[in-house]
C-alpha positions as CSV (number, residue, x, y, z in Angstrom):
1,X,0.0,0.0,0.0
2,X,1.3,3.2,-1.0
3,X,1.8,6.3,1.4
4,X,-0.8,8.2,-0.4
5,X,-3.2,5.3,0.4
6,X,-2.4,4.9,3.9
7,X,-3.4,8.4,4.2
8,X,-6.0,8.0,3.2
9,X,-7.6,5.0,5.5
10,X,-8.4,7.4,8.1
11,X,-11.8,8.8,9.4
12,X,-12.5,10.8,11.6
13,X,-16.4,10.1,13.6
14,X,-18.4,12.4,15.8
15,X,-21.4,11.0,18.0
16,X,-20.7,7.9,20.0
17,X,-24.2,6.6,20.7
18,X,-24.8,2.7,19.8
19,X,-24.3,3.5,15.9
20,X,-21.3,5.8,16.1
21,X,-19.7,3.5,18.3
22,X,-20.5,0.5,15.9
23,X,-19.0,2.7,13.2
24,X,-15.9,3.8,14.7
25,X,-15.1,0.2,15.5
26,X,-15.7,-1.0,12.1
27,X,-13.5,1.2,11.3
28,X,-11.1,0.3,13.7
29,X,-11.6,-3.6,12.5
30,X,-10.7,-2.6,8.9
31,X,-7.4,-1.1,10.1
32,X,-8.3,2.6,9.6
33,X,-6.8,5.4,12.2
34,X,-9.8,6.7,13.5
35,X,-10.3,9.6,15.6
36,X,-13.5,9.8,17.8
37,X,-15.4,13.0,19.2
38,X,-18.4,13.2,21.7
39,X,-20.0,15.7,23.9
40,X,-19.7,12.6,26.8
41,X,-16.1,12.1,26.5
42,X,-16.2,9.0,28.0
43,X,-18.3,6.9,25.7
44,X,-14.4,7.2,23.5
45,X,-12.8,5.0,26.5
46,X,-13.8,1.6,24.6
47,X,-12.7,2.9,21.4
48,X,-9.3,4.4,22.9
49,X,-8.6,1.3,24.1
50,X,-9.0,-0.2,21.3
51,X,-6.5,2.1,19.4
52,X,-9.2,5.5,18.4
53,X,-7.6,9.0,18.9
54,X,-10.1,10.6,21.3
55,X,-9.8,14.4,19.9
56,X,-10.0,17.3,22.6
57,X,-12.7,19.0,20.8
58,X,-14.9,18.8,18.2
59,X,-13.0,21.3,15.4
60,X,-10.3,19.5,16.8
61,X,-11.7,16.1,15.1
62,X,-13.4,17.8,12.2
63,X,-9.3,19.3,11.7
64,X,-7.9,15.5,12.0
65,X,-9.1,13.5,8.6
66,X,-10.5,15.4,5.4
67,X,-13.2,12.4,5.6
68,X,-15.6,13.1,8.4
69,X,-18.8,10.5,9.4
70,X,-21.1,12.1,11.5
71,X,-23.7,9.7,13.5
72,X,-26.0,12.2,15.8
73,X,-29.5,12.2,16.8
74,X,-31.1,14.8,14.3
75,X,-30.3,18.0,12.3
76,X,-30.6,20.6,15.2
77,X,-27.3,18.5,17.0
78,X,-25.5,18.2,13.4
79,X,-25.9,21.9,12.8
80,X,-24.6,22.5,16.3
81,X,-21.7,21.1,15.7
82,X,-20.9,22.8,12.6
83,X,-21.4,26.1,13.8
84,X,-18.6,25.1,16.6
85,X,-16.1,23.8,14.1
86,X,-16.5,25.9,11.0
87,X,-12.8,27.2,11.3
88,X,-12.3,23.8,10.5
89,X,-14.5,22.8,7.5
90,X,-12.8,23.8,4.5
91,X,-11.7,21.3,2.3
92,X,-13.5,18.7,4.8
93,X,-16.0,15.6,2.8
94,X,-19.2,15.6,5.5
95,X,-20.7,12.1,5.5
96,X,-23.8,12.9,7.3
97,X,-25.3,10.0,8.4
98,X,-28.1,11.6,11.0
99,X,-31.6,11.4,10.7
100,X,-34.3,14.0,9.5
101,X,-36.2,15.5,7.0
102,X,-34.9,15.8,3.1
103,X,-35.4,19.6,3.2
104,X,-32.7,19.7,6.1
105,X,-30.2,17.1,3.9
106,X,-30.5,20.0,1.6
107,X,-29.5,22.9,3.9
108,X,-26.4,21.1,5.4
109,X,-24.9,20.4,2.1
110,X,-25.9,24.4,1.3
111,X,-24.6,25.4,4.6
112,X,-21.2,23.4,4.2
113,X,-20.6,24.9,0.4
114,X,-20.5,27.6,1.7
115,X,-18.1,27.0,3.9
116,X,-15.9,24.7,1.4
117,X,-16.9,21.5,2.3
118,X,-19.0,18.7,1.1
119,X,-21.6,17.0,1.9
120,X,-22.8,13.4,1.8
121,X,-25.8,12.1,3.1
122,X,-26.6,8.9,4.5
123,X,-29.7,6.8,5.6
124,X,-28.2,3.6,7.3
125,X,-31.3,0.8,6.8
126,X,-29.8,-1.3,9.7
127,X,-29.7,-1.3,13.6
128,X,-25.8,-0.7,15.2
129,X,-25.7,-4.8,14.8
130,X,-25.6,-4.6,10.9
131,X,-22.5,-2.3,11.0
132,X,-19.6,-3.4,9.0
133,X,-21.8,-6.3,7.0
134,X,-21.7,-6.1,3.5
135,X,-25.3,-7.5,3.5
136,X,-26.0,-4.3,5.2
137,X,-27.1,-1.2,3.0
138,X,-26.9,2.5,3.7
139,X,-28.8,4.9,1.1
140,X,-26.5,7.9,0.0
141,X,-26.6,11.0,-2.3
142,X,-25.1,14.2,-2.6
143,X,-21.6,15.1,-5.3
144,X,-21.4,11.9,-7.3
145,X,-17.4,12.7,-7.3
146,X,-17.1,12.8,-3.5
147,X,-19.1,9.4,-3.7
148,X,-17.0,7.9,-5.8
149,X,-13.8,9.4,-4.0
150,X,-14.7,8.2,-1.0
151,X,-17.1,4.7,-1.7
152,X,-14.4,2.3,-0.4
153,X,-14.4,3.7,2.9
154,X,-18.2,4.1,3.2
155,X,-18.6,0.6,2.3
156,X,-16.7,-0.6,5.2
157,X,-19.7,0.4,6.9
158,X,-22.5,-1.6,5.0
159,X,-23.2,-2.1,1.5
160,X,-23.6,1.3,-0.9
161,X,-27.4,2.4,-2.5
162,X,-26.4,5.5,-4.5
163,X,-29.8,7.9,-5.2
164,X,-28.0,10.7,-7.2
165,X,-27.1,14.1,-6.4
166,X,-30.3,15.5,-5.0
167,X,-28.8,15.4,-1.2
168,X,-32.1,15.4,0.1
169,X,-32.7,11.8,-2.1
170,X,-30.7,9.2,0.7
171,X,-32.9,10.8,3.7
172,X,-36.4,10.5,1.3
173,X,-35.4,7.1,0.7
174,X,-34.8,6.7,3.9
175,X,-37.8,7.9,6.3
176,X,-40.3,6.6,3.5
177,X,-38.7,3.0,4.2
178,X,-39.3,4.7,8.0
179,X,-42.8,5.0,7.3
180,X,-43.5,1.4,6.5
181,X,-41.3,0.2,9.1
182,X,-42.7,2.3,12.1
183,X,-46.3,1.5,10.7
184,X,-45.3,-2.1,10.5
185,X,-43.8,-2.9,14.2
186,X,-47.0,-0.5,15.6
187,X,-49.4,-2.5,13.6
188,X,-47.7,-5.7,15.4
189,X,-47.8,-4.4,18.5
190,X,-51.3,-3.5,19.0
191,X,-52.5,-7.1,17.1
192,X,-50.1,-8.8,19.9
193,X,-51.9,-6.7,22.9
194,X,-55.2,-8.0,21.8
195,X,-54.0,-11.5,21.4
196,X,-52.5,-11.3,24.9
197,X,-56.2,-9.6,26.3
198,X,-57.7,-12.5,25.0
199,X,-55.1,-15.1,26.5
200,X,-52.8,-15.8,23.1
201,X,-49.2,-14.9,24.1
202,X,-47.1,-13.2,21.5
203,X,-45.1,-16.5,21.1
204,X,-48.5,-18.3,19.8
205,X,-49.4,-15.3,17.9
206,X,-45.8,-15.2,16.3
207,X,-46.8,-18.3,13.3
208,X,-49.6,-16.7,12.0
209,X,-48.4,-13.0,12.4
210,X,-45.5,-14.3,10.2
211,X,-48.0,-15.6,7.7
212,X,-49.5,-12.4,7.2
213,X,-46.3,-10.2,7.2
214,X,-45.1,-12.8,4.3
215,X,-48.1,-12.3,2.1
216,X,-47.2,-8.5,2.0
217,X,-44.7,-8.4,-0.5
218,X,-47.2,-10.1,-2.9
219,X,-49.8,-7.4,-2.3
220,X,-47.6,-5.0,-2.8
221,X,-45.8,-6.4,-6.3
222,X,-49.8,-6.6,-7.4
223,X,-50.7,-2.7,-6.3
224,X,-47.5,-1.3,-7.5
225,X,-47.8,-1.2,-11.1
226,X,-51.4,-0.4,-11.2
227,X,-50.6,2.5,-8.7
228,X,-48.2,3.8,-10.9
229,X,-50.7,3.3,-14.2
230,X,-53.3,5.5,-11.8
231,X,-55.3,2.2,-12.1
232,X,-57.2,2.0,-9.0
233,X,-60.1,0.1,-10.0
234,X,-62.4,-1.5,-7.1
235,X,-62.3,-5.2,-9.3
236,X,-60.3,-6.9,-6.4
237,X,-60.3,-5.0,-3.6
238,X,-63.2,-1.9,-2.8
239,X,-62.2,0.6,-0.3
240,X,-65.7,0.5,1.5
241,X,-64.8,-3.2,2.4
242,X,-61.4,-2.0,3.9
243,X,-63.2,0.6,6.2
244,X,-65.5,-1.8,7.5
245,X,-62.8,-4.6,7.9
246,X,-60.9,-2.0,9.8
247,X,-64.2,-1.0,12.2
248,X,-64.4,-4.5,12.6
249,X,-60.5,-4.7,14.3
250,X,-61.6,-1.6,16.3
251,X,-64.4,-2.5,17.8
252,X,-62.8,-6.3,18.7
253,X,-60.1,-4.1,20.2
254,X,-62.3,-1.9,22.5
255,X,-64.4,-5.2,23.3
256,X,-61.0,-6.8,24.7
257,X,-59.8,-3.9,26.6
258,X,-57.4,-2.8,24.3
259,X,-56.6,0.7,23.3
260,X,-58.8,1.3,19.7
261,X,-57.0,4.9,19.0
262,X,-54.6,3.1,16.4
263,X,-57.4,1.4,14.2
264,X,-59.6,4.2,14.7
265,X,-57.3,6.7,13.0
266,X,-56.6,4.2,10.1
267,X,-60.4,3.8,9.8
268,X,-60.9,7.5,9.8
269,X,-58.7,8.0,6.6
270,X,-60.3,5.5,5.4
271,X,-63.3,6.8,6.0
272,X,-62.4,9.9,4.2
273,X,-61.8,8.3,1.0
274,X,-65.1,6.6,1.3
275,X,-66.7,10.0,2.0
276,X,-64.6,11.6,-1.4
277,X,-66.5,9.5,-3.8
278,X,-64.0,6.5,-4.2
279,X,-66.4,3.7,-1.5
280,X,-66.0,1.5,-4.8
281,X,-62.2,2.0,-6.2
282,X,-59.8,-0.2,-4.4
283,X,-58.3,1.0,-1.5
284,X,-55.2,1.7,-3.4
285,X,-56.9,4.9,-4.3
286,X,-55.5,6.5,-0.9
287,X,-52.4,7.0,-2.6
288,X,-53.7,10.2,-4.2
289,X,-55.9,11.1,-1.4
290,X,-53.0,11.3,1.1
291,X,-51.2,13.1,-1.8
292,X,-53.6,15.8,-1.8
293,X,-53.6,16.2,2.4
């Protein structure tokens, strides 16, 4: 290995909760030179000992590596750190792998050209465990130069999805796989709380809750072209049927002591498609109503 590509297997990573710390020692494991900033100085002891250069201070860090991950709870902490190391941003490649909105994707990589430094941003689709899998995906957009300049070291993390330039792109990929999964694992949780009301425990639910989580990749390979044709014809499926189903799961909540707030509010958009002429399209035909909320 060359000098010049030495140097460059370095890294520098701010925010030590369970995913920066998974990060920083993947990096670690892959034989990078890694130096580690956090508000908690402390949560660096593991990594220290492990071979990370704990920096005194965050510009300090940003100052250490031109490639710099960033692993912090939201966009308000990322843009307080920024503001505290800006001295130090010039000529730095951001890889900001926090979670928010697209819109705020956008303004960091605005706010960091105009300080001379790039932007990339990151969704990571895995828990801390997935770090350093190559099984493991993170979505990422932003300069498809500073992608490709740096790809080698952002796939020691997990596997690569590339979404273009847009830097907002990696973060709408991301919170709309958000959207499904948060919806998913509430959805389980309230069907497992009225199993357990009615004396089913969640490990005698688990079978057929399986069954029905497997089928869902089939209805959703059906609706997908015929949403994207704007075909949402009531010939399988009728989105009056779906609203009463749904009453149905209410009222068998309520009847079992169970909280009905979550099926009621699913009903009630329901409802409102019903109420907007389309009681006879399939239930597909949400798509454009939520489009127009």
């Amino acid at each position: 290995m060359s000098v010049e590509q030495q140097s460059k297997r370095s890294v520098t990573v701010i925010g030590l909760g369970p995913m920066g710390q998974a990060m920083a020692g993947a990096y670690l494991d892959a034989g990078y030179a890694v130096t580690v900033w956090n508000r908690t100085a402390a949560r660096a002891d593991g990594l220290v000992a492990r071979g990370a250069q704990a920096a005194p201070g965050a510009q300090a860090a940003v100052a250490a590596n031109e490639l710099v991950v960033l692993s912090l709870t939201d966009y308000d902490a990322v843009f307080e750190v920024l503001e505290s190391v800006e001295p130090a941003l010039k000529g730095k490649v951001i890889v900001n792998l926090s979670s928010d909105t697209p819109e705020r994707a956008r303004e960091a990589a605005r706010r960091l050209a105009d300080r001379g430094a790039g932007h990339l941003t990151g969704g990571v689709q895995v828990p801390p465990s997935g770090i350093g899998s190559p099984e493991s995906s993170t979505f990422y957009s932003g300069p498809v130069e500073l992608f490709r300049r740096h790809r080698a070291a952002l796939e020691v993390l997990t596997g690569v999805d590339y979404r273009g330039d847009d830097p907002g792109l990696a973060q709408l990929y991301y919170q709309i796989q958000m959207d499904l999964f948060w919806s998913s694992m509430v959805g389980y949780l309230h069907a497992t709380a009225i199993a357990e009301a009615n004396g089913i425990s969640a490990e005698e639910f688990l079978p057929y809750l399986s069954s029905t989580a497997a089928s869902m990749p089939g209805f959703q390979a059906f609706y997908a072209p015929r949403i994207a044709a704007g075909n949402h014809r009531g010939d399988v499926d009728r989105m009056v049927m779906a609203l009463a189903s749904i009453e149905h799961v209410r009222h068998t909540a309520e009847e079992s002591g169970v909280d009905g707030a979550l099926p009621a509010v699913l009903a009630e958009a329901v409802r409102r498609g019903v109420e907007a002429g389309h009681g006879a399209d399939s239930l597909s035909a949400l798509v454009g109503r939520f489009r127009q909320a």
